[in-house]
C-alpha positions as CSV (number, residue, x, y, z in Angstrom):
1,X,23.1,63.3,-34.6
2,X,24.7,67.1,-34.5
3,X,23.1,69.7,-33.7
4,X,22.7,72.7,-36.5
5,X,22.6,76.6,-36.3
6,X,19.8,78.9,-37.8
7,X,22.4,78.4,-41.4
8,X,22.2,74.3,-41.3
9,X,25.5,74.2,-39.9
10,X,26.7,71.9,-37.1
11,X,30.1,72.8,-35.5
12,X,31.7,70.1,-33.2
13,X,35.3,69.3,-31.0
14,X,37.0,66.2,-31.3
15,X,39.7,65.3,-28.9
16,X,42.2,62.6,-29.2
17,X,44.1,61.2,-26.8
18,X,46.7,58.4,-27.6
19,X,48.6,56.8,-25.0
20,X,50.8,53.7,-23.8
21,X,49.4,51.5,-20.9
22,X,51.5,49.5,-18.8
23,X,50.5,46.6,-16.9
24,X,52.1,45.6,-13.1
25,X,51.4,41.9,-12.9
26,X,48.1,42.2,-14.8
27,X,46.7,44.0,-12.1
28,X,47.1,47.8,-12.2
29,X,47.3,49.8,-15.4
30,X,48.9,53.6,-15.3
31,X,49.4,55.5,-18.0
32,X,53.3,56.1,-19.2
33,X,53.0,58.8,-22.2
34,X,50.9,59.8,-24.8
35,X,49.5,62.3,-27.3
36,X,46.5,64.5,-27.4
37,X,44.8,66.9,-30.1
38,X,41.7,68.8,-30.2
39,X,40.5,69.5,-34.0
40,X,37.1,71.6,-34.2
41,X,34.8,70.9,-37.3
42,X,32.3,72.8,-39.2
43,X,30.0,71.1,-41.0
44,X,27.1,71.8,-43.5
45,X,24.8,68.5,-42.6
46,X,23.9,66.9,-39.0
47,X,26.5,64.3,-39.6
48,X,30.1,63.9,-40.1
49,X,31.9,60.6,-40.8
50,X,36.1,60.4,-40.7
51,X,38.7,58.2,-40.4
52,X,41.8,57.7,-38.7
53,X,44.7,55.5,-39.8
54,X,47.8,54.9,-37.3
55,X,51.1,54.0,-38.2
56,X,52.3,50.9,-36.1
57,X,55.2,50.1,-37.9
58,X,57.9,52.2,-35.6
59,X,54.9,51.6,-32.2
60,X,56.9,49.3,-29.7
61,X,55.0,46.0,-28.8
62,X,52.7,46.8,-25.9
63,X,49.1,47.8,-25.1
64,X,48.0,51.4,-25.9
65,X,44.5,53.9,-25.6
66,X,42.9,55.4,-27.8
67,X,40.2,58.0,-26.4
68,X,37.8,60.2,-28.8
69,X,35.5,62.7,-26.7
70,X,32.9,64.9,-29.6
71,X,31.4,67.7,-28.4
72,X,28.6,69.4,-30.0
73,X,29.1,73.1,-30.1
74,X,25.3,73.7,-30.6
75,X,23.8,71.4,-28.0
76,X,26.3,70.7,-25.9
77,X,26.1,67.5,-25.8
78,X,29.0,64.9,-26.2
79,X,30.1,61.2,-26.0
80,X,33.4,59.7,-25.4
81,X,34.9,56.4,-27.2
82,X,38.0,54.2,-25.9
83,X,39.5,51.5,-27.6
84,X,42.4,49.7,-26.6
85,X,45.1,48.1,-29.0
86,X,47.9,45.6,-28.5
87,X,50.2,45.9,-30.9
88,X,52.5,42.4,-31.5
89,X,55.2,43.6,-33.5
90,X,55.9,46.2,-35.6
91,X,53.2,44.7,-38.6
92,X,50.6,43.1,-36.4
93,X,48.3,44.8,-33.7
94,X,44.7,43.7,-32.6
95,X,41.8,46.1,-30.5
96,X,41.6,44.1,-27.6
97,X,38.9,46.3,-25.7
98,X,36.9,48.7,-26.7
């Protein structure tokens, strides 16, 4: 749950990060490239749903991160998500961790 200011309004940070893993014979995993973005968000309740879609279509076949940290701008608080994807081909992908 957000926290609110004295006007009912929570404001929050999400930051995205989105990047390729490669393996060396299963055993290590470094990251090769990726994307980040921080949005910020001002909201008039104490929650805040949204989604994200990714394209995998032009994604080359491998495993990749995807990392979510929100940050509560009124509390201070946060929490951090990770997923990871494998994508097959170019029409077929699966979240093998999260």
């Amino acid at each position: 749950q957000l926290g609110t200011d004295d006007q009912g309004l929570s404001r929050f940070e999400v930051d995205y990060s989105f990047s390729t893993v490669s393996r060396f014979f299963n055993l290590f995993g470094s990251e090769l490239e990726g994307i980040s973005s921080t949005l910020t968000y001002e909201h008039d309740e104490n929650r805040f749903a949204e989604s994200l879609e990714l394209q995998t279509t032009d994604m080359a076949p491998g495993k990749y991160d995807l990392s979510f940290t929100v940050t509560d701008q009124i509390t201070g608080n946060s929490v951090e998500r990770k997923i990871r994807i494998e994508v097959i081909d170019n029409s077929e992908f699966y979240v093998t961790e999260n």
